[in-house]
C-alpha positions in Angstrom: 93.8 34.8 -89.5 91.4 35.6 -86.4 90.3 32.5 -84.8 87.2 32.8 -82.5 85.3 30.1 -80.5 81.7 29.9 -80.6 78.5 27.6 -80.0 78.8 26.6 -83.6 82.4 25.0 -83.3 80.4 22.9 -79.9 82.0 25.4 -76.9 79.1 26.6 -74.7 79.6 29.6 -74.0 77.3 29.8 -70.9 79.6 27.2 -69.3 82.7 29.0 -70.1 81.4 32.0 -68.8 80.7 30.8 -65.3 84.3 29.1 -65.7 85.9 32.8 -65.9 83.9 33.9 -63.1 84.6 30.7 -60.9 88.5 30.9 -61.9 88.3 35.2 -61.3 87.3 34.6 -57.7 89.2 32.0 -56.9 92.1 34.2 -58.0 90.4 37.0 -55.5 89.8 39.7 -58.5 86.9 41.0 -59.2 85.7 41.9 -63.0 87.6 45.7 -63.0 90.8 44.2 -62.2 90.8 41.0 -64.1 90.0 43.3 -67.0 92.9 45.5 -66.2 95.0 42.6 -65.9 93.8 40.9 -69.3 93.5 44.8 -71.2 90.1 44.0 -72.3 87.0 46.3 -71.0 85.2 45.3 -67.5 81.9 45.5 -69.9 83.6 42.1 -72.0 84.8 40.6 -69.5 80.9 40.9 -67.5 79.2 39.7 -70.8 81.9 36.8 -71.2 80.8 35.4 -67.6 77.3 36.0 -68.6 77.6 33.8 -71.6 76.8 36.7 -74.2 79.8 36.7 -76.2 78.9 34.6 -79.3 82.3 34.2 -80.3 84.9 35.3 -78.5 88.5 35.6 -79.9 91.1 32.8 -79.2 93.0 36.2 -78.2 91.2 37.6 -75.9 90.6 34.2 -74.0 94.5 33.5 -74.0 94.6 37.0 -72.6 92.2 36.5 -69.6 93.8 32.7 -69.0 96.9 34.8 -68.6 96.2 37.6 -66.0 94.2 34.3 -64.1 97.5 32.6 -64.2 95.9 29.9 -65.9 96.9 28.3 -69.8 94.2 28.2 -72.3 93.3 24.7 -71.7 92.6 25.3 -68.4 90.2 28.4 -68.7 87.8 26.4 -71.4 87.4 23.8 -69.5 88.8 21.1 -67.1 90.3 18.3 -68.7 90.8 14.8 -66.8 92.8 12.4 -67.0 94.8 11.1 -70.1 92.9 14.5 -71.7 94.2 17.0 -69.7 98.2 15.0 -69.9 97.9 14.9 -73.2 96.7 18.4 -74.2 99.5 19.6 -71.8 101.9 17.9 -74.0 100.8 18.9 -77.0 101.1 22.6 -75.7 105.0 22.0 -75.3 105.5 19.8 -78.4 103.3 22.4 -80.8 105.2 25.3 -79.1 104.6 29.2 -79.7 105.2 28.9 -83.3 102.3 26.6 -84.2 100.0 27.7 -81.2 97.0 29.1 -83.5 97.1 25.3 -84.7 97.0 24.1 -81.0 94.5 26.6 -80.0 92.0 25.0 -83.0 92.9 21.5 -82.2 91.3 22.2 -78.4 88.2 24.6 -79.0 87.0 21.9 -80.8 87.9 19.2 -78.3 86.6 21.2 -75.6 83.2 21.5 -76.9 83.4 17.2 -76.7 81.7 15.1 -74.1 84.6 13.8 -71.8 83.9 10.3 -73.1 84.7 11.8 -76.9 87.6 13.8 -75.1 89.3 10.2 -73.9 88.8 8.9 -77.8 90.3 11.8 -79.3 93.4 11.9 -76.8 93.9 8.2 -76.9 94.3 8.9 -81.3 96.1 12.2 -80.6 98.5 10.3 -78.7 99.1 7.2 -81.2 99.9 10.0 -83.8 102.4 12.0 -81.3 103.9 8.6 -80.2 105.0 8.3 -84.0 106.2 11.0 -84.9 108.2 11.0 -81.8 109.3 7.4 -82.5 110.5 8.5 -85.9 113.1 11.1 -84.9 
């Protein structure tokens, strides 16, 4: 199954696309060699800062947060707080196995206001908490 993230599923695409241009320079690449490193084309990688891609693969993205050094999380958006704790959590507790179900779980939290972030993390984390506590 190809999971892709788009305006539909609440992710704005113009925002992430200034994110992987903001996160590209600070890494000092420009677009050729951030597409060299991610093996995608310097054409997707200019219309994915531009905020043209409609719905870009969960794939490719992991692929550019990885040749930025950065996890998934990180490149669609920045999480605070108890968000950003938790989702790194969940990232080690999911492991690779599940990660298509992780990946879901945070394009649609990412497309959140923060304040619906918080909520979602706070339940998130009542429901990990338990099934921790079980074991």
């Amino acid at each position: 199954m190809m999971c892709t993230v788009d305006a539909r599923e609440g992710l704005d695409v113009k925002r992430l696309g200034q994110r992987v241009a903001a996160l590209r320079e600070q890494a000092d690449l420009d677009q050729q060699a951030l597409a060299e490193k991610a093996y995608l084309s310097r054409a997707y990688i200019s219309r994915l800062e531009r905020g043209i891609v409609p719905a870009p693969k969960v794939t490719d993205l992991q692929q550019v947060a990885n040749a930025l050094g950065k996890s998934l999380i990180d490149l669609l958006h920045e999480p605070t707080g108890e968000t950003a704790d938790l989702f790194r959590q969940l990232q080690i507790f999911f492991g690779p196995d599940r990660a298509d179900e992780f990946e879901q779980i945070i394009v649609k939290v990412a497309g959140m206001p923060p304040d619906q972030q918080d909520l979602v993390a706070k339940i998130i984390r009542i429901q990990v908490d338990g099934w921790l506590n079980q074991g």
